[in-house]
C-alpha positions as CSV (number, residue, x, y, z in Angstrom):
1,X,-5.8,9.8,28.8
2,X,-4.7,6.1,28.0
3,X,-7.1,3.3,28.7
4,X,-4.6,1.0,30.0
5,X,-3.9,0.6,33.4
6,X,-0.3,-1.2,32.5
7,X,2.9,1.3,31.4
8,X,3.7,-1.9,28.8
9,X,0.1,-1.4,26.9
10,X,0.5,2.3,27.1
11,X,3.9,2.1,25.3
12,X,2.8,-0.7,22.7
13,X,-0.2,0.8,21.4
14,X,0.8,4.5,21.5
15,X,2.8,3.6,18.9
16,X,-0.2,3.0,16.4
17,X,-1.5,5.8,13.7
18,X,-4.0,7.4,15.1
19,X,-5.3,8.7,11.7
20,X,-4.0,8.6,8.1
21,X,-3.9,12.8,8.6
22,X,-1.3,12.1,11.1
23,X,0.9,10.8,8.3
24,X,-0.5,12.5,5.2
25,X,-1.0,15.8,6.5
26,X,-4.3,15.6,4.9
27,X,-8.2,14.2,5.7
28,X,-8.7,11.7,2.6
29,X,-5.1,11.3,1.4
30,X,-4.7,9.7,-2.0
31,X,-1.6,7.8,-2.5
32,X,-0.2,7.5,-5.8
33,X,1.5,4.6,-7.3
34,X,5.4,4.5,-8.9
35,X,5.0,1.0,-10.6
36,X,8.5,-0.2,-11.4
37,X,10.1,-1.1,-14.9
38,X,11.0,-4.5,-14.8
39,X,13.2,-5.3,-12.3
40,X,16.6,-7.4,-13.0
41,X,15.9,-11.4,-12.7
42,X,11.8,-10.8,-14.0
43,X,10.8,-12.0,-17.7
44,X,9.9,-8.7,-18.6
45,X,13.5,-7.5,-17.5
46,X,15.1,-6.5,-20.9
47,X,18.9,-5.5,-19.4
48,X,18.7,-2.1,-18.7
49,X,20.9,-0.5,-16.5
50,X,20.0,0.6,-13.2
51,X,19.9,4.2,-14.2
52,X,16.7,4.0,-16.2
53,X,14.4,2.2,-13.6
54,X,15.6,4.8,-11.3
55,X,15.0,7.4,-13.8
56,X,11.6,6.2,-14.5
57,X,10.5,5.7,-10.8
58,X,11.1,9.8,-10.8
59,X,9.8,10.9,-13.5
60,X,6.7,8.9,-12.3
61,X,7.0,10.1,-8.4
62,X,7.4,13.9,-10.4
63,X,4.0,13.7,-12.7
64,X,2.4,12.1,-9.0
65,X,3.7,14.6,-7.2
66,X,3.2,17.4,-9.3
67,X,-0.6,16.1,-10.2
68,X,-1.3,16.7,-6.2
69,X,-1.2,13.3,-4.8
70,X,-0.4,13.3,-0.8
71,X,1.5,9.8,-1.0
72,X,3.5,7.5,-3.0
73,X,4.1,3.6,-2.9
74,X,7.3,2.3,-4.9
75,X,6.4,-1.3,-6.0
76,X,8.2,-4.3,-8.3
77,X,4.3,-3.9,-10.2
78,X,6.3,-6.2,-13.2
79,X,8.0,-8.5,-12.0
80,X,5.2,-10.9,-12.7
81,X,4.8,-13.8,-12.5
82,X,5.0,-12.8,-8.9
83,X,7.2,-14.8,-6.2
84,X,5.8,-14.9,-2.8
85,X,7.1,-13.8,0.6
86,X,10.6,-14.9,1.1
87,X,10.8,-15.9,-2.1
88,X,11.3,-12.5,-4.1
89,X,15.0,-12.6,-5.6
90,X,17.6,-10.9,-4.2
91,X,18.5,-9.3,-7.4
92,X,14.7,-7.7,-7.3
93,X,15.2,-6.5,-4.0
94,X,18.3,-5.0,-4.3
95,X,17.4,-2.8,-7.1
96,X,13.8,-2.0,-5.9
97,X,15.8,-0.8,-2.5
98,X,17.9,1.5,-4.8
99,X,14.8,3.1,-6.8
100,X,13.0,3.4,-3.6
101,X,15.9,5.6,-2.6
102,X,15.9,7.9,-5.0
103,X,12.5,8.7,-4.9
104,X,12.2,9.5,-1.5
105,X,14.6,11.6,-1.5
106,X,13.4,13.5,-4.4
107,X,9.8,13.1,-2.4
108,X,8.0,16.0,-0.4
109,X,5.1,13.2,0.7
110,X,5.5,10.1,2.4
111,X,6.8,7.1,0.0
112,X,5.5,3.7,1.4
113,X,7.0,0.3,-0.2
114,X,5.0,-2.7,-1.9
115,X,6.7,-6.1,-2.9
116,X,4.2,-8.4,-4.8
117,X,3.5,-11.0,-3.3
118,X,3.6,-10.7,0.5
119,X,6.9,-9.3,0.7
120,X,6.5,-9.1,4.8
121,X,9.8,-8.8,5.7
122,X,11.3,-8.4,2.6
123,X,9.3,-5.0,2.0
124,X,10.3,-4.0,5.4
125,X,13.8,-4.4,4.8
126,X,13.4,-2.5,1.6
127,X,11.2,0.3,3.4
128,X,14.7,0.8,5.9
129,X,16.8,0.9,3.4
130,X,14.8,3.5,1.8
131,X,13.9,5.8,4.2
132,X,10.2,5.2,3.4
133,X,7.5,6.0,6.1
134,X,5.2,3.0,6.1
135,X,4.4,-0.1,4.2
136,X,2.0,-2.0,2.1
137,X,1.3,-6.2,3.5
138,X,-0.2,-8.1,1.6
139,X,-0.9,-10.7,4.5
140,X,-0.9,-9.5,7.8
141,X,-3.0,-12.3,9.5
142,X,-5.2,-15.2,8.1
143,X,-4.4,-17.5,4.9
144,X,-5.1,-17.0,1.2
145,X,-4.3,-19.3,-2.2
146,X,-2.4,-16.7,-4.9
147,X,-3.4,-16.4,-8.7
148,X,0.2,-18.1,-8.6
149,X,-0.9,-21.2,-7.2
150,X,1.4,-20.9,-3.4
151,X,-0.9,-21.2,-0.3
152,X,0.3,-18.0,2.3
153,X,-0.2,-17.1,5.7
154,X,0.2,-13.9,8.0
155,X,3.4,-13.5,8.6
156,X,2.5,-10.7,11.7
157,X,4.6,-12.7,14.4
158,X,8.0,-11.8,12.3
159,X,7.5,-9.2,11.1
160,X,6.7,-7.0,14.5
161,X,10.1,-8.7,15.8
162,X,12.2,-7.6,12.7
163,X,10.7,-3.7,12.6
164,X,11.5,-3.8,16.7
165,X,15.0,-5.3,15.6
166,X,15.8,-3.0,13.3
167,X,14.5,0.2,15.4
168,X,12.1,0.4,12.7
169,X,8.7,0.8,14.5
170,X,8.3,4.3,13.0
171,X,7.6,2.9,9.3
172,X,4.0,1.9,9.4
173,X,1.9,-1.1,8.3
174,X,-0.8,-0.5,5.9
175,X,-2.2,-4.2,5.6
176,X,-4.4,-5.8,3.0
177,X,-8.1,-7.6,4.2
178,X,-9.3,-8.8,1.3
179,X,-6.3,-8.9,-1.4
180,X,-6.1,-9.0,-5.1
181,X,-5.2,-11.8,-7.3
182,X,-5.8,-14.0,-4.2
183,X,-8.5,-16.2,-2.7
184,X,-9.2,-16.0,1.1
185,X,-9.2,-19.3,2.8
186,X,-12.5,-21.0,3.5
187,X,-14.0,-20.1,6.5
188,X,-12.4,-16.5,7.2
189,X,-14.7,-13.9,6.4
190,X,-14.2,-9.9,5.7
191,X,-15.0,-8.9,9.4
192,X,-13.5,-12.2,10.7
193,X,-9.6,-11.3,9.3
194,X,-10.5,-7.4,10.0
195,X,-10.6,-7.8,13.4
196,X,-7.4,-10.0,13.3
197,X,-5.4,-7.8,11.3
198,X,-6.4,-4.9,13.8
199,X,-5.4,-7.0,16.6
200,X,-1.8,-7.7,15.2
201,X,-1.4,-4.3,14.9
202,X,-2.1,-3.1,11.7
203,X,-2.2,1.0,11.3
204,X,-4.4,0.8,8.2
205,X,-6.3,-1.8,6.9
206,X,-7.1,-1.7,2.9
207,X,-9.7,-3.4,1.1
208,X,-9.9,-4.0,-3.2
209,X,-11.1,-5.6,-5.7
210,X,-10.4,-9.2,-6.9
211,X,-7.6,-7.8,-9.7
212,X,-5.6,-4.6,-10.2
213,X,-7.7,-1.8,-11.4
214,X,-11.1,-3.3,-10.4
215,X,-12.9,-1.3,-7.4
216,X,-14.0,-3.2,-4.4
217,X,-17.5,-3.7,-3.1
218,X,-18.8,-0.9,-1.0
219,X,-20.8,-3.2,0.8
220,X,-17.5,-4.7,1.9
221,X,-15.5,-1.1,2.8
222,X,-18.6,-0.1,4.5
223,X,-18.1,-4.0,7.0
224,X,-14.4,-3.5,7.2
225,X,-15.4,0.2,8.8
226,X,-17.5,-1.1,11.2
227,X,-15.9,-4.0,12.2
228,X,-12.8,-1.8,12.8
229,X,-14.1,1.3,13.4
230,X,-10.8,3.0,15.0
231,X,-8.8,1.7,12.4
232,X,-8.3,4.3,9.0
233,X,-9.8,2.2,5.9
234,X,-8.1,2.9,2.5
235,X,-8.9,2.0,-0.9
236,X,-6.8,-0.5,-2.7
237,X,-8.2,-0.7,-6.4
238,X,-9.8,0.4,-9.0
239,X,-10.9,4.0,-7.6
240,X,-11.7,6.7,-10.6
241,X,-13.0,10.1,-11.0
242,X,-16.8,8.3,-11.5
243,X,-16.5,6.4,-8.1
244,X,-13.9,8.4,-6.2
245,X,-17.0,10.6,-4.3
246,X,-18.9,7.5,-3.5
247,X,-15.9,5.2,-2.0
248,X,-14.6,8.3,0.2
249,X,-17.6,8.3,1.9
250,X,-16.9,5.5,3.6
251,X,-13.3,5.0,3.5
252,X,-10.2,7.3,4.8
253,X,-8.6,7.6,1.9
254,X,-7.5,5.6,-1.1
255,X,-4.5,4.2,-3.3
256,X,-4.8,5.3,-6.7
257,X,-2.9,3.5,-9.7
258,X,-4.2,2.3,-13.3
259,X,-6.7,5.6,-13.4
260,X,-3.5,7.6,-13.1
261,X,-2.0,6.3,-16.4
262,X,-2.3,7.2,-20.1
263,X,-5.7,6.3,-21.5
264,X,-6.2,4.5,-17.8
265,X,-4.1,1.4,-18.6
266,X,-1.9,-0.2,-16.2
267,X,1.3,-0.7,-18.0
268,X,1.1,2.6,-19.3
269,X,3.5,5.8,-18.0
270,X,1.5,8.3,-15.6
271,X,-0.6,11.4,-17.2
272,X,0.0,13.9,-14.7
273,X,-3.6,15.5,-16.3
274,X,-5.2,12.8,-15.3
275,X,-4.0,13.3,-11.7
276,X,-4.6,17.0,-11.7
277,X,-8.0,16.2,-12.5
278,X,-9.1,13.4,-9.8
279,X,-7.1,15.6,-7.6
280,X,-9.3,18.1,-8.1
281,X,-12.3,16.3,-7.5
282,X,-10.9,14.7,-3.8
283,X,-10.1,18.8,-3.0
284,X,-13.8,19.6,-3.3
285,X,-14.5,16.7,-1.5
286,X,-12.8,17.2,1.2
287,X,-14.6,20.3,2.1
288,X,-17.9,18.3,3.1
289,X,-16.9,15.0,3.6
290,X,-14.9,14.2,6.7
């Protein structure tokens, strides 16, 4: 039975996650990343055609998929150096949209979108296009400086107008609290822009480490949990088979990139051993921790 005496609150917040399982299918679902080539318009773009990003993005979404994982996030991980919010080029988004796609339809897990930095609305649009299920912001609420020098703020307000604009309130929002390759404004602490990115609605709130493949603090999982409590927490970095037992215990589940890859480096294609074997490891888990 609802705690809200009003129909309005009934309707708004029904239409929350209740838990990550509900999604997933799964208790402690680990999401796998498709980091894309290079998209048109980024340094690193060398004029490819279309095809082989799209081809790429599957035959990474295949060794994922095939290695166990329950989820998948399609994100522009080269387009660096990154443009923020609003900013992201038209040309990225275009073909990002198009990857995205194909991989959820070659998907039999939820895909979930990413656009470096901020996207907000941009990823949003992207996720629609797509089909994809829910997606990754970088900034809910609150204000940060980037490793790119902009200064950003939330950009909640819009972006819960443009999902209910474009019948879009079934793709969720997965929202960063503490974000890498950023620096939180002075004065809003880890509970502090928790409790806001709850209250504007976030489904899942995700906390990393300071750059892409380094772990977060467990001191700071274990205050976003309890600052939030009915909110699912979910890893955002730097989670491998050595710390992967550790981090669950706390959190609801985790987003798993850089481990995934050959030798464990970033830029490097996905080793679907590699996935087979921390995917092992969460199974046993699983059956004790809840």
């Amino acid at each position: 039975m609802s705690k809200f005496k009003v129909k309005w609150a009934n309707r708004f917040y029904s239409k929350r996650l209740s838990s990550l399982e509900e999604l997933f299918g799964v208790s402690k679902p680990i999401i796998g990343m498709v980091h894309l080539l290079p998209l048109p318009g980024a340094p690193a773009y060398e004029g490819e055609p279309i095809d082989n990003v799209i081809d790429f993005a599957l035959k990474e979404a295949s060794a994922l998929i095939e290695g166990g994982v329950d989820g998948l996030i399609v994100e522009n991980m080269w387009d660096l150096p990154y443009y923020v919010g609003k900013d992201v080029p038209p040309e990225e988004i275009a073909v990002q949209a198009v990857a995205a796609r194909e991989v959820v339809k070659f998907s039999n897990v939820p895909v979930g979108i990413n656009v470096i930095h901020n996207g907000g609305r941009v990823t949003l649009a992207i996720a629609k296009a797509a089909g994809a299920r829910f997606i990754r912001v970088c900034l809910l609420t609150g204000a940060l400086v980037w490793d790119t020098g902009e200064f950003d703020h939330g950009c909640a307000a819009e972006l819960l107008r443009v999902r209910k604009m474009l019948y879009a309130e079934d793709i969720r929002i997965f929202t960063d609290v503490c974000k890498k390759h950023a620096v939180m404004f002075p004065g809003i602490n880890l509970r502090t822009h928790a409790i806001w990115c709850d209250f504007y609605m976030a489904d899942a709130l995700i906390v990393s480490g300071t750059m892409t493949g380094v772990p977060p603090k467990v001191e700071d999982v274990v205050e976003v949990k309890k600052a939030v409590p009915e909110r699912p927490v979910i890893l955002g970095s730097g989670v491998n088979l050595s710390n992967v037992k550790m981090f669950l215990k706390h959190a609801d589940g985790a987003i798993v990139g850089t481990y995934f890859k050959v030798n464990g480096i970033t830029q490097n294609p996905v080793d679907v051993s590699r996935v087979k074997k921390f995917m092992r490891v969460v199974e046993e888990l699983r059956k004790y921790i809840k």
